[in-house]
Backbone as a chain_set.jsonl record, in Angstrom:
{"seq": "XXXXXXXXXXXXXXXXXXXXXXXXXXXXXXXXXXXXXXXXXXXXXXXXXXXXXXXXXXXXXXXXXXXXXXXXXXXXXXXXXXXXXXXXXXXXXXXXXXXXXXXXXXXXXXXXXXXXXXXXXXXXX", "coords": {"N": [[7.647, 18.625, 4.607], [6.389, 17.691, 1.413], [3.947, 15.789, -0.341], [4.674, 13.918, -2.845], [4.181, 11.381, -4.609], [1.633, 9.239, -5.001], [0.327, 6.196, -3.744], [-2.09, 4.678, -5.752], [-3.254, 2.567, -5.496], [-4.272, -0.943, -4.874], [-3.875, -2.684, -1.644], [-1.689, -5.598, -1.315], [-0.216, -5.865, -3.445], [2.603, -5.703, -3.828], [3.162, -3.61, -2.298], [4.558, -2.669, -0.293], [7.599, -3.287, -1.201], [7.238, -1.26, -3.145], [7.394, 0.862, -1.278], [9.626, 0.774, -0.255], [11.428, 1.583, -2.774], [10.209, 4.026, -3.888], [10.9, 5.823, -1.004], [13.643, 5.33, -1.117], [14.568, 6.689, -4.055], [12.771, 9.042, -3.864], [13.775, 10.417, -1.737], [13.071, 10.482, 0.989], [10.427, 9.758, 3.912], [8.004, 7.204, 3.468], [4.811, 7.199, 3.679], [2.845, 3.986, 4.627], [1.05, 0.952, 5.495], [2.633, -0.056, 7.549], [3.486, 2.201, 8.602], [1.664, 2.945, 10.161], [1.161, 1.122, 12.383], [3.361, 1.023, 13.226], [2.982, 3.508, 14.782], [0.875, 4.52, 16.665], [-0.319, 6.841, 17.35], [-1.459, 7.673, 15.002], [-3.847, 6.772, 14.301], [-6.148, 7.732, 15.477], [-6.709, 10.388, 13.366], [-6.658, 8.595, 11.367], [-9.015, 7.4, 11.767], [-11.056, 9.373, 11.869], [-10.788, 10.175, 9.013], [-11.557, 7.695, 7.708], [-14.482, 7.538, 8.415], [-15.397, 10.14, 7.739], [-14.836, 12.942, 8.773], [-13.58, 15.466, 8.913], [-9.745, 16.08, 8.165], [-6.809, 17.178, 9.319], [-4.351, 17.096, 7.526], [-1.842, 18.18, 6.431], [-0.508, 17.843, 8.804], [-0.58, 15.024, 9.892], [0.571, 14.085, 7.783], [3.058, 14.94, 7.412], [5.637, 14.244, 7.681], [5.964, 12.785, 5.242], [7.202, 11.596, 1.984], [5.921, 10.128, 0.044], [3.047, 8.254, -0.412], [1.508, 4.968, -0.227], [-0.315, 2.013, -0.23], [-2.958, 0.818, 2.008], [-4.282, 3.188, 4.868], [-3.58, 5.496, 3.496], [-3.422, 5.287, 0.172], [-5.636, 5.047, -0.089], [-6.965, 6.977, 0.114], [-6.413, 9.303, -1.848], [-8.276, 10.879, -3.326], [-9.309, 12.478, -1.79], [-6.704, 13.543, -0.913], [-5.467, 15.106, -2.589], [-6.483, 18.015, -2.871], [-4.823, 18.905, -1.06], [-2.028, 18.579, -1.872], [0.487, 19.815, -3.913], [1.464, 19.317, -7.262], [1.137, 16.344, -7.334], [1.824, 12.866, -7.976], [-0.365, 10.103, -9.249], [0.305, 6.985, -9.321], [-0.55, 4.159, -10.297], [-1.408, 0.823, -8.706], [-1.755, -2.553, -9.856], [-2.931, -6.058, -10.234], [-3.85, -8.924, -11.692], [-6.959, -10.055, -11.364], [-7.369, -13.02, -11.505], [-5.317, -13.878, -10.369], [-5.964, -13.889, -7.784], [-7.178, -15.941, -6.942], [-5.756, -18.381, -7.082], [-4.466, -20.814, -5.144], [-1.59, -20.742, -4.71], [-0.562, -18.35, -4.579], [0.496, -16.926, -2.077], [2.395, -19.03, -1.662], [4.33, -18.383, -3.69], [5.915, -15.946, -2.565], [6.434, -15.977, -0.445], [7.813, -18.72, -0.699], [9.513, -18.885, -3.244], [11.469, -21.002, -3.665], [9.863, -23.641, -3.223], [7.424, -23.942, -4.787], [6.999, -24.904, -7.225], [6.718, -27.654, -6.607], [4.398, -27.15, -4.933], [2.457, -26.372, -6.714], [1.975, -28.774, -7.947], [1.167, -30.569, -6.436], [-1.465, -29.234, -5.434], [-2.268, -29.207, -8.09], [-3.066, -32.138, -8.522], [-4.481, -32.58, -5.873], [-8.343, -33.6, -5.757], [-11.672, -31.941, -6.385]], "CA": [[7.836, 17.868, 3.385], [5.252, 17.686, 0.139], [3.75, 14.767, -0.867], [4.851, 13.708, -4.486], [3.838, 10.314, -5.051], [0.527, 8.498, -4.062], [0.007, 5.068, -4.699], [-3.335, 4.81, -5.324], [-3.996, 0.94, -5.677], [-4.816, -2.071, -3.539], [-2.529, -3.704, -1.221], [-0.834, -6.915, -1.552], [0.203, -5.184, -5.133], [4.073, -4.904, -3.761], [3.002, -1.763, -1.869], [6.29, -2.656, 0.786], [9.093, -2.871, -2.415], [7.068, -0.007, -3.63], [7.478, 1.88, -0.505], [11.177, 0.93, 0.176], [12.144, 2.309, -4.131], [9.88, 5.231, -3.44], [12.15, 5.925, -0.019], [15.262, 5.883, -2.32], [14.075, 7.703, -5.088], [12.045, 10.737, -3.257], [14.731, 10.798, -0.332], [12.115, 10.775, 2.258], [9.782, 8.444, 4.43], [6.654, 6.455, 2.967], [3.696, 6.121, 4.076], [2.306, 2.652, 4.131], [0.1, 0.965, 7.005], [3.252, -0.113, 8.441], [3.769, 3.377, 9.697], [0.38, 3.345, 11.68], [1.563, -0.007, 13.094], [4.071, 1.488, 13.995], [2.821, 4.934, 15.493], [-0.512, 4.189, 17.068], [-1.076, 8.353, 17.329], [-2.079, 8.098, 13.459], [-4.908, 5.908, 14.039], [-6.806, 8.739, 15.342], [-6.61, 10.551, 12.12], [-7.14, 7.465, 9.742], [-10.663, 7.095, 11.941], [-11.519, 10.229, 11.316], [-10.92, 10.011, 7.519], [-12.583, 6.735, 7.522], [-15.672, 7.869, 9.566], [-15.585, 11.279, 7.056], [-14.48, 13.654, 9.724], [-12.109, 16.619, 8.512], [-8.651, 15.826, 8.658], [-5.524, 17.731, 9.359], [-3.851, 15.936, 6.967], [-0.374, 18.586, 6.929], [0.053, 17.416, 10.212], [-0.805, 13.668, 9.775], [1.645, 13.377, 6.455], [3.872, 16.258, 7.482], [7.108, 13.909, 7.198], [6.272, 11.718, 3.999], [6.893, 12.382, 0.582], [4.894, 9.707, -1.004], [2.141, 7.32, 0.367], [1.158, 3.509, -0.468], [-1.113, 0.754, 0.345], [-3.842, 1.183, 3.134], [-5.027, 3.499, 4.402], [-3.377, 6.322, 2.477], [-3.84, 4.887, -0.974], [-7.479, 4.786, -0.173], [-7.954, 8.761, 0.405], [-6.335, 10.26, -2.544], [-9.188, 11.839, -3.68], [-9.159, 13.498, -0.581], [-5.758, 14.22, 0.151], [-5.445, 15.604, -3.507], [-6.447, 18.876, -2.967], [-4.037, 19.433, 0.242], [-1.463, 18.204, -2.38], [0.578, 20.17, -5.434], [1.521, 18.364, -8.428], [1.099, 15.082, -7.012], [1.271, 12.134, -9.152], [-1.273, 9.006, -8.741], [0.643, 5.903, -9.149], [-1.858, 2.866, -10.174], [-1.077, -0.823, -8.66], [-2.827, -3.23, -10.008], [-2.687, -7.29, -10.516], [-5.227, -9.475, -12.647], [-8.227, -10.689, -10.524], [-7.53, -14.152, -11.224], [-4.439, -14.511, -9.136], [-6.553, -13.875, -5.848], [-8.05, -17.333, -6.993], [-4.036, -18.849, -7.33], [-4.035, -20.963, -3.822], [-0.059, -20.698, -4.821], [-0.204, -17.288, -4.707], [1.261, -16.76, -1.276], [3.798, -19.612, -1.623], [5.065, -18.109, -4.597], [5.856, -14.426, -2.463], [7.035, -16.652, 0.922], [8.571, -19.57, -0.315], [9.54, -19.565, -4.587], [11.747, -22.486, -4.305], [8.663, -24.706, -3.34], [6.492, -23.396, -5.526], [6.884, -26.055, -8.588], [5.753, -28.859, -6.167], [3.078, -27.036, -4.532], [1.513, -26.428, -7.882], [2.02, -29.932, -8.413], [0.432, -31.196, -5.235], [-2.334, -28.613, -5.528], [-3.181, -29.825, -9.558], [-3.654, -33.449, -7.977], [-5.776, -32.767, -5.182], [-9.39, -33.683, -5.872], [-11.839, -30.903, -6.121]], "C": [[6.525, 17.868, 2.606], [5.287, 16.478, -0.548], [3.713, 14.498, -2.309], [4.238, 12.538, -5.501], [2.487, 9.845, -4.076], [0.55, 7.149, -5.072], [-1.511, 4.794, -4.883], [-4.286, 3.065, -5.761], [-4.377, 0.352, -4.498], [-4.064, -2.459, -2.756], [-2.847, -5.001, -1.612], [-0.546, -6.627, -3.161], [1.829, -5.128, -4.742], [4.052, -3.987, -3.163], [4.444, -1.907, -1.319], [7.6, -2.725, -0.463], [8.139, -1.728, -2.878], [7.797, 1.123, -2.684], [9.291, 1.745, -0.434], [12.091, 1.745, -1.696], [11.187, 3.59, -3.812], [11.122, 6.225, -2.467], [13.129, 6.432, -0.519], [14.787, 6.513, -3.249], [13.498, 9.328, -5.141], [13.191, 10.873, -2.351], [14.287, 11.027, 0.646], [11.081, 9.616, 2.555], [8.336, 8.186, 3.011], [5.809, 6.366, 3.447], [3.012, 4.908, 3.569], [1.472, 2.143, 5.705], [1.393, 0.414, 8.081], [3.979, 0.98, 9.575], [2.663, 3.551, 10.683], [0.528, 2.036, 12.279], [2.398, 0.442, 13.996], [4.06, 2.532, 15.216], [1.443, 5.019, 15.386], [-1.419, 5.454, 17.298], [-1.428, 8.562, 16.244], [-3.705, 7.873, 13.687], [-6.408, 6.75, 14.355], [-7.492, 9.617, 13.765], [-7.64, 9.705, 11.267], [-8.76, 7.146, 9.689], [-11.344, 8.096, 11.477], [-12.164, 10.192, 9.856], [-11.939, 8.635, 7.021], [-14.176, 6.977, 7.62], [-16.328, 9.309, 8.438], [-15.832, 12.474, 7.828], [-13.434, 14.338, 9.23], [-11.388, 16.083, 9.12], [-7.865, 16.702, 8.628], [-4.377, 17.059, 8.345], [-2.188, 16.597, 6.56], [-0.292, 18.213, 7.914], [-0.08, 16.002, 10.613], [0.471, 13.302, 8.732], [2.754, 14.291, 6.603], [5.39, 15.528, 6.909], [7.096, 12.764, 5.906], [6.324, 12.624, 3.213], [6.193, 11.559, -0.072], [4.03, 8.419, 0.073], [1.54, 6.302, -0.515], [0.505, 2.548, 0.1], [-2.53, 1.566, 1.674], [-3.674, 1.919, 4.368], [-4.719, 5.013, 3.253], [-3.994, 6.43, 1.218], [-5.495, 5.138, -1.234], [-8.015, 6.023, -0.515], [-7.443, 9.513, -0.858], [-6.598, 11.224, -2.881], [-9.148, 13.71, -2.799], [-7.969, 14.239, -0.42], [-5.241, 15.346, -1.554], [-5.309, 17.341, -3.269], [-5.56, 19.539, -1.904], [-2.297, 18.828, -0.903], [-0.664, 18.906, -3.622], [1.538, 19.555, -6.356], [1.893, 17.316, -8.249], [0.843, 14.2, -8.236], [0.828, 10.755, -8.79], [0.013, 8.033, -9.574], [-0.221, 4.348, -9.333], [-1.356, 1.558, -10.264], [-2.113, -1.331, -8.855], [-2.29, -4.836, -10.407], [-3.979, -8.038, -11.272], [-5.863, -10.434, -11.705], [-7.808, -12.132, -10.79], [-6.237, -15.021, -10.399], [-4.806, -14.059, -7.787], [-6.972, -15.216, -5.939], [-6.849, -18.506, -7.057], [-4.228, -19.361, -5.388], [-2.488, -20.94, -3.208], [0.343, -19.369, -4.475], [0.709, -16.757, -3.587], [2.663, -17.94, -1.076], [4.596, -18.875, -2.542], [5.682, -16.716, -3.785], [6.952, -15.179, -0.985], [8.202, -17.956, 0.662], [8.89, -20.192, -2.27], [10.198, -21.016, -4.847], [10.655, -23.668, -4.102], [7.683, -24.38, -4.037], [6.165, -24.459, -6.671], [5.691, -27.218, -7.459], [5.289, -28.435, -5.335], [2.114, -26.88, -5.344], [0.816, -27.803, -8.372], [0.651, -30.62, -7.329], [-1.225, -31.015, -5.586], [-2.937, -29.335, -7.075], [-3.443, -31.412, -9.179], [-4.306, -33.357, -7.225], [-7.062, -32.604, -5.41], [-10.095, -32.438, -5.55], [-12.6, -31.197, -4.7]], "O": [[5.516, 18.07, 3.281], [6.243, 16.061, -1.202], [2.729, 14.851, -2.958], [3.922, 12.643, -6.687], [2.337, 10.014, -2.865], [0.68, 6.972, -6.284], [-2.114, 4.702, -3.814], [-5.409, 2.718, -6.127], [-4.709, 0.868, -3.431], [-3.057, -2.742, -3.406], [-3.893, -5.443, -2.088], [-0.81, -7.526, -3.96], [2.428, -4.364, -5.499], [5.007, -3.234, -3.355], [5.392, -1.324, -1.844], [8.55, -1.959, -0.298], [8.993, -0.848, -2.989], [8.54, 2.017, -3.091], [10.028, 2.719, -0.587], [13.18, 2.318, -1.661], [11.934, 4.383, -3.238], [11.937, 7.026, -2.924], [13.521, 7.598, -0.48], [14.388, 7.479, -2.598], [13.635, 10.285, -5.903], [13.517, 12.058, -2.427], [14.895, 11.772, 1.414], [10.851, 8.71, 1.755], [7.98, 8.854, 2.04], [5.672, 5.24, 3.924], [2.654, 4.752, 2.402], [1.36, 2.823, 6.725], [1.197, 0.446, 9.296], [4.592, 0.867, 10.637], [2.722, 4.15, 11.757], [-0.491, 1.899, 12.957], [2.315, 0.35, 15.221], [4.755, 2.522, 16.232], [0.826, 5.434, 14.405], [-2.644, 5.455, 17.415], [-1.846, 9.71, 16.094], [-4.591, 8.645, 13.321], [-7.469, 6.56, 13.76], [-8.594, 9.382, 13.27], [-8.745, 9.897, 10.76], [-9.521, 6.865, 8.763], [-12.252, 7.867, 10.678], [-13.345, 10.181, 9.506], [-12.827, 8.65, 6.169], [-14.946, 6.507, 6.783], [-17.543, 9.485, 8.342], [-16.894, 13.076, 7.667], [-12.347, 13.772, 9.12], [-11.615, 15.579, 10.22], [-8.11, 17.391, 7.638], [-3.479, 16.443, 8.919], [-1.296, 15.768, 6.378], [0.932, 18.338, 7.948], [0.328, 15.738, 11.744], [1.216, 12.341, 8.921], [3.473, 14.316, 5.605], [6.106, 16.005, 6.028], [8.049, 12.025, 5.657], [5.931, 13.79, 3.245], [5.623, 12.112, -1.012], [4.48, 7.891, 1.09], [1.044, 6.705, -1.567], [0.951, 2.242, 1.206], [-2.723, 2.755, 1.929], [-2.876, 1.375, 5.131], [-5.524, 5.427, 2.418], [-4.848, 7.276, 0.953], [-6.211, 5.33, -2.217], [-9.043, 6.269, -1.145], [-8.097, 10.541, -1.034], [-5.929, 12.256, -2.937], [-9.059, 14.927, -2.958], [-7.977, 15.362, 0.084], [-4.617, 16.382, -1.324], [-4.235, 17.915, -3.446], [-5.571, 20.77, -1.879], [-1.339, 18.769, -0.132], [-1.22, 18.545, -4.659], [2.623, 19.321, -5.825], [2.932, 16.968, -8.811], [0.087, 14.435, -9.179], [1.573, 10.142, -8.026], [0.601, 8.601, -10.494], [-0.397, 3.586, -8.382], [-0.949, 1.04, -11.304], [-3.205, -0.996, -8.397], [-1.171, -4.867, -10.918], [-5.07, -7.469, -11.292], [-5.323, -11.476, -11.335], [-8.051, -12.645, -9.698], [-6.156, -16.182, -9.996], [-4.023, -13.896, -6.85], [-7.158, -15.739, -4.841], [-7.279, -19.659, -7.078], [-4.15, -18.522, -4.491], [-2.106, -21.035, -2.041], [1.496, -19.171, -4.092], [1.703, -16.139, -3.968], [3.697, -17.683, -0.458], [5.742, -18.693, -2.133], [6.151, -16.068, -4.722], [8.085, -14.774, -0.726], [9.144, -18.216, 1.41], [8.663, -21.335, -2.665], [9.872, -21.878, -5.663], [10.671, -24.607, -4.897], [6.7, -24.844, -3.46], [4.994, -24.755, -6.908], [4.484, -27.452, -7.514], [5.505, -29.166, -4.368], [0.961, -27.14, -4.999], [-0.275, -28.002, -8.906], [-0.485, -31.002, -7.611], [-2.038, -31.895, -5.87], [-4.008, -29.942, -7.078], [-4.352, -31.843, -9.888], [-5.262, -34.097, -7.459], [-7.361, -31.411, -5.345], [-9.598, -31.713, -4.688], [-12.997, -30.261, -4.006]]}, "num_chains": 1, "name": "protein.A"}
């Protein structure tokens, strides 16, 4: 298989609904870090690439068609040239909802979300 899509943002951007409309859309797996969770023979690899150790990287991505979130996302650059007419993908969110202490209720739990905002704008700094 030939990698078509890269995501080349940050996680916690949606990468996982990215990866599952990717999935449907290419007709083939995703990489995302839940595949090296899953399949602990990547992790080899990913050290490598981390570390800046040639990779095999047809034989690391052999069954995706597009890749998302960490550590994929990270190597683009890299995996670019093992790649033909790949297209970058850019997630991105506005820096000031990392500072949102709501931010994970709103993703885990929207119907409480009003009165945790609430709570949260009354508690003293």
């Amino acid at each position: 298989m030939e990698i078509a899509v890269v995501g080349a943002g940050v996680g916690r951007t949606g990468t996982h609904s990215l990866k599952v409309a990717l999935e449907q859309l290419l007709d083939g797996p995703c990489h995302h870090m839940v595949e090296v969770l899953g399949d602990p023979s990547q992790v080899p690899a990913w050290i490598d690439a981390i570390e800046g150790r040639p990779v095999d990287w047809s034989s690391v991505l052999a069954r995706y068609r597009s890749i998302v979130d960490w550590p994929g996302g990270a190597f683009w650059p890299e995996l670019a040239p093992w790649m033909n007419a790949v297209r970058r993908l850019l997630r991105d969110r506005f820096s000031d909802s990392f500072d949102d202490p709501t931010m994970m209720m709103d993703a885990f739990c929207p119907s409480q979300r009003r009165g945790a905002r609430r709570r949260i704008a009354r508690s003293p700094p």
